[in-house]
C-alpha positions as CSV (number, residue, x, y, z in Angstrom):
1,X,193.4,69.0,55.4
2,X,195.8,66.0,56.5
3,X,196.2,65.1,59.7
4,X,199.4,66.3,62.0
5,X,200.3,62.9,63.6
6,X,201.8,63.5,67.0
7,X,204.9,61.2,68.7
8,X,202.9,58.6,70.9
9,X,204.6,56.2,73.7
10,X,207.4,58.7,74.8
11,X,206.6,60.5,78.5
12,X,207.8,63.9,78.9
13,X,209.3,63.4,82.0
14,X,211.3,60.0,83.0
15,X,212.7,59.8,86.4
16,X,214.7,57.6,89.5
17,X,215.2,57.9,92.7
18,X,216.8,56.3,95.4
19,X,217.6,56.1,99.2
20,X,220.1,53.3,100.7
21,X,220.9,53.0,104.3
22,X,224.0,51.3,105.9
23,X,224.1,50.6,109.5
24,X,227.4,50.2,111.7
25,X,228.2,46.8,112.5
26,X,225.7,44.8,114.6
27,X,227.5,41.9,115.8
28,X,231.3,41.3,114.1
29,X,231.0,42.6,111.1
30,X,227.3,42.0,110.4
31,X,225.5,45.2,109.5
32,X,222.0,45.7,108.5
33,X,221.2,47.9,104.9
34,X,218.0,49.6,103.8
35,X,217.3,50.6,100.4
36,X,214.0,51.8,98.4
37,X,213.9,53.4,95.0
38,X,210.9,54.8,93.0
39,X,211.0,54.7,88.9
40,X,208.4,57.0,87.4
41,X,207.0,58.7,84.4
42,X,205.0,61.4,82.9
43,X,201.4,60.8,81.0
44,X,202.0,59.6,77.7
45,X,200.0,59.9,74.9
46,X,199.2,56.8,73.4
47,X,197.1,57.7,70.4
48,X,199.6,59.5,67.6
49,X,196.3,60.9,65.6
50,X,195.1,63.3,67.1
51,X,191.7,63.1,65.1
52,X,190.6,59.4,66.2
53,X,189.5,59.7,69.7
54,X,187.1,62.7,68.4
55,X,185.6,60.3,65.2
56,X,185.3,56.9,67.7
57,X,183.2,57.2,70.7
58,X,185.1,55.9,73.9
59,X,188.3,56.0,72.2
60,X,189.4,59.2,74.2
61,X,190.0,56.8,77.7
62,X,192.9,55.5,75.5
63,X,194.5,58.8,74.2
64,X,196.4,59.2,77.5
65,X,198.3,56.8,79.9
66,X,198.3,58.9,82.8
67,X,201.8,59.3,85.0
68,X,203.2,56.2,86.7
69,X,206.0,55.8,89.6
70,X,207.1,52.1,90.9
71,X,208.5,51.7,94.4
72,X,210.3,49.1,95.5
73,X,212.5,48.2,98.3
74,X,215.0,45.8,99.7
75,X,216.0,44.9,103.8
76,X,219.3,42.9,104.3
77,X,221.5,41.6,107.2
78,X,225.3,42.0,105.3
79,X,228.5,40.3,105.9
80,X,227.2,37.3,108.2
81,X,230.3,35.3,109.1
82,X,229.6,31.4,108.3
83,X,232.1,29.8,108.5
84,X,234.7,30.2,106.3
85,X,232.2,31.8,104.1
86,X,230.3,35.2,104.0
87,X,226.7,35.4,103.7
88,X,224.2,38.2,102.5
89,X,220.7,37.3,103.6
90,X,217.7,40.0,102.0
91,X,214.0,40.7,101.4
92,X,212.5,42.8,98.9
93,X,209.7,43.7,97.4
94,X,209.0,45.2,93.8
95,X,206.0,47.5,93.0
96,X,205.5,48.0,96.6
97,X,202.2,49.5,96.3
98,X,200.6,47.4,94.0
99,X,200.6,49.2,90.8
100,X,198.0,47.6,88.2
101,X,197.5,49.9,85.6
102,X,197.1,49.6,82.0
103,X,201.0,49.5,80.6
104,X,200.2,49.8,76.6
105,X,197.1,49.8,75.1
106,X,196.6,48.3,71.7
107,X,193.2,49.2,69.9
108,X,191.6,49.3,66.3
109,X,188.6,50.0,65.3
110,X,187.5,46.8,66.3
111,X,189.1,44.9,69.1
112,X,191.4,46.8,72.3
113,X,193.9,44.6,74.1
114,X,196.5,45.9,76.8
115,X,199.6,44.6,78.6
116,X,199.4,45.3,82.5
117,X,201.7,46.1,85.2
118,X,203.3,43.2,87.1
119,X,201.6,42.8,90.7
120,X,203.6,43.6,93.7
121,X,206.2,40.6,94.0
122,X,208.1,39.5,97.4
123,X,211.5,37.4,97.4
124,X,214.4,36.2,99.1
125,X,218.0,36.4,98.3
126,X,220.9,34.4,100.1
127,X,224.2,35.1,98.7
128,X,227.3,33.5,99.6
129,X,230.8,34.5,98.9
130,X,233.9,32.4,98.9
């Protein structure tokens, strides 16, 4: 009988979420904002036939991707009077918790490579506007 090929790199369930915070002003017109937002996903099968992780011995680790959310988050003081300008100082962070997993997997009979998730990155922002 032929195979029934299954779709492959498409989650069920997509999602976003996000909270932002603005305080009253702190000094003039200097206010402090909070924000953190999550971007998740369901498993996602990985493996369209449905037949190889049964004929290949280990392959079934690589059927599935299992679910996924990515937080991240962002701290800034807002409308800083400097002179003549305005100023916008901020911290953030992206993939908050350190996420690390496997992103796609790519593997053949032979060899298996994958593409990772990016490591928990910090920055800095200044922003002026005249």
């Amino acid at each position: 009988p032929a195979t029934t090929f299954l779709p492959s790199g498409v989650p069920k369930w997509t999602y976003s979420l996000s909270a932002q915070y603005e305080t009253q002003p702190l000094m003039g017109d200097m206010t402090a904002m909070f924000r953190v937002d999550a971007n998740g996903r369901g498993k996602v099968r990985m493996e369209s036939n449905p037949k190889r992780p049964l004929e290949i011995p280990g392959y079934q680790i690589m059927e599935f991707q299992p679910a996924q959310m990515i937080i991240n988050a962002r701290v800034a003081l807002r409308h800083i009077a400097v002179g003549p300008l305005e100023a916008e100082l901020a911290l953030w962070s992206r993939n908050l918790t350190n996420d690390r997993s496997i992103q796609y997997p790519l593997t053949t009979v032979v060899e298996a490579a994958s593409s990772f998730q990016q490591a928990r990155t910090f920055g800095v922002d200044l922003a002026l506007k005249f």
